[in-house]
N, C-alpha and C positions, 0 to 999 in steps of 0.2 A: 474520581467519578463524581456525577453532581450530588449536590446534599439530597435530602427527602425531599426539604421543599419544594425545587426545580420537578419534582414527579408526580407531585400535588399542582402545578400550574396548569391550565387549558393547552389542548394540545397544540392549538394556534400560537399561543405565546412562545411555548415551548421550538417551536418551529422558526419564531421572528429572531430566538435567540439564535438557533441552532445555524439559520440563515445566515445572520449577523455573522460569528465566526467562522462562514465559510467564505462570505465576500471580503472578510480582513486573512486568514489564511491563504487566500488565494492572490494574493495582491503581494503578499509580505511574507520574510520566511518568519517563520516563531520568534528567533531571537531579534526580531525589526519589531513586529507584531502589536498592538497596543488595545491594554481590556479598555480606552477608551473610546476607542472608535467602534469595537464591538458595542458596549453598554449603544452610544448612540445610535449604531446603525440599525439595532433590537428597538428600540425606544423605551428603556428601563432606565432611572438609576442606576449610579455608580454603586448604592448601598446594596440594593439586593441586587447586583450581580451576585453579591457576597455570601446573601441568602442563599444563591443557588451552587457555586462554583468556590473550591478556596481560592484558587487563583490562574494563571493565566495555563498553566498544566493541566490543569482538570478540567478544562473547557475546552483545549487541545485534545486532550486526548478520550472526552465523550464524543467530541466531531469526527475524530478517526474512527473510531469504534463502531459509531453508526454508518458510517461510509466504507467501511471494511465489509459490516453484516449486510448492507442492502447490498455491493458488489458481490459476496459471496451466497446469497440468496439469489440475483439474477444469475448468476453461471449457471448454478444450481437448477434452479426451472430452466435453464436453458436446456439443458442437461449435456452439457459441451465437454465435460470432463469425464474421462475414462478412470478412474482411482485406484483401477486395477495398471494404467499403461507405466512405461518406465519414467523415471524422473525427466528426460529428453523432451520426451513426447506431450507428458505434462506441462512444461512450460511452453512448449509451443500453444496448444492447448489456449493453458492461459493467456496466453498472448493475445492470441486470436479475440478473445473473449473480452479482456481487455480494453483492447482498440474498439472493437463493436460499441462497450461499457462508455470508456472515456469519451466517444464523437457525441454521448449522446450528457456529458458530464463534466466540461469541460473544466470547469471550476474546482472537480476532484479531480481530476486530471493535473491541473495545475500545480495545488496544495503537494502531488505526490513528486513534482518537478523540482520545487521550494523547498521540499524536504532532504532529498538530494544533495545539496548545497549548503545546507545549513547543518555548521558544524555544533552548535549549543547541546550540551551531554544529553539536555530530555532528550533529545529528536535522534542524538545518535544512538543512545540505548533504545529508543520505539523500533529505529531502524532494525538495532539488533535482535530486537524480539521479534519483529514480523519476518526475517531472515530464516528464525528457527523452521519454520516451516520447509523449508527446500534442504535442509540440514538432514528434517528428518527422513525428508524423502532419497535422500541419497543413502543414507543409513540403511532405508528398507530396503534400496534397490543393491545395497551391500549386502546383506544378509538372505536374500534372495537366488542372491549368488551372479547375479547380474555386474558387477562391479566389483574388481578385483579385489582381493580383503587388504592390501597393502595402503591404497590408496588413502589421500590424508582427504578427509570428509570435507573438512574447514575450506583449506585450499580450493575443492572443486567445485562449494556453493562461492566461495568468494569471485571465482572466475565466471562461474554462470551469471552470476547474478550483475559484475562489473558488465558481462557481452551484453545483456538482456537493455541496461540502462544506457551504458554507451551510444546503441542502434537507438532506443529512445529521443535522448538528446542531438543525433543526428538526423536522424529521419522522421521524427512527429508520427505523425498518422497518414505518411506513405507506406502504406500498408505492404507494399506490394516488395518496397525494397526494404521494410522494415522486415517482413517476416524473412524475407531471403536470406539476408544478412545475420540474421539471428539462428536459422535453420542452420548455416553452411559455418558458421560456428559452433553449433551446438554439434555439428556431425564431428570437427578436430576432437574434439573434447571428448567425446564420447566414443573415438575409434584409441585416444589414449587412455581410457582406463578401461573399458568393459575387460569381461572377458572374453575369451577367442572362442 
């Protein structure tokens, strides 16, 4: 995360940086990526990037952090999520919310396309952490009794989450054959494990 300094800057600057790394994340995956075309496209030295950020991870990953919380803040006011519905339903949910999220964000949009792809351990562990969340919701929709108690957790966020990205990278933001396609997978899925 950034040093102190970066939180003592005007929230203007703060913002030309933050910019910076989204027009270089979004162009490039992480492991392409370069703090110097950030620094320039910010208009700072290469010095106090240093001030602000130890290195090209910690500027990675305040970018996602803040594009995480303002996505999960707009859903939110949206108020598009049920957190009572079953993990199924949730992802559609998201989905929906999502697409609405990214037409209007295309550059986060992007960064989450790039990320995808890129194999570099940060990006695959960020992946794996942001994964816990549908992990745990399978968990709950297990112990709920919604989901068979057999069933291997890992396995069924791995499949979700592979249909979810898949439809993505075929279908963009045809929304109409993205959700279909996503729905009418999540319904196999979910007629194999529930319970009866």
């Amino acid at each position: 995360m950034p040093k102190d300094t970066f939180y003592n800057l005007s929230d203007g600057k703060k913002r030309r940086i933050f910019d910076a790394a989204v027009q270089e994340f979004s162009t490039r995956r992480f492991s392409e990526a370069s703090i110097n075309q950030i620094v320039k496209a910010a208009g700072i030295p290469r010095g106090s990037f240093y001030q602000y950020f130890s290195d090209k991870e910690d500027i990675f990953r305040y970018m996602f952090e803040e594009i995480v919380r303002e996505k999960r803040e707009i859903i939110l006011r949206a108020d598009v999520l049920d957190s009572e519905a079953d993990v199924f339903e949730i992802c559609i949910q998201a989905t929906k919310a999502s697409l609405e999220w990214g037409r209007s964000k295309l550059e986060y949009s992007q960064i989450s396309m790039l990320m995808e792809i890129d194999t570099s351990e940060f990006i695959t562990k960020l992946r794996a952490d942001s994964f816990e969340g549908l992990i745990r919701r399978i968990e709950r929709d297990k112990e709920r009794g919604l989901i068979r108690p057999e069933i291997d957790v890992d396995l069924v966020a791995d499949m979700m989450y592979t249909l979810i990205w898949k439809q993505f990278s075929l279908f963009g933001f045809n929304e109409n054959m993205l959700l279909k396609k996503i729905n009418d997978g999540l319904k196999i899925i979910k007629a194999g494990i529930t319970c009866a």
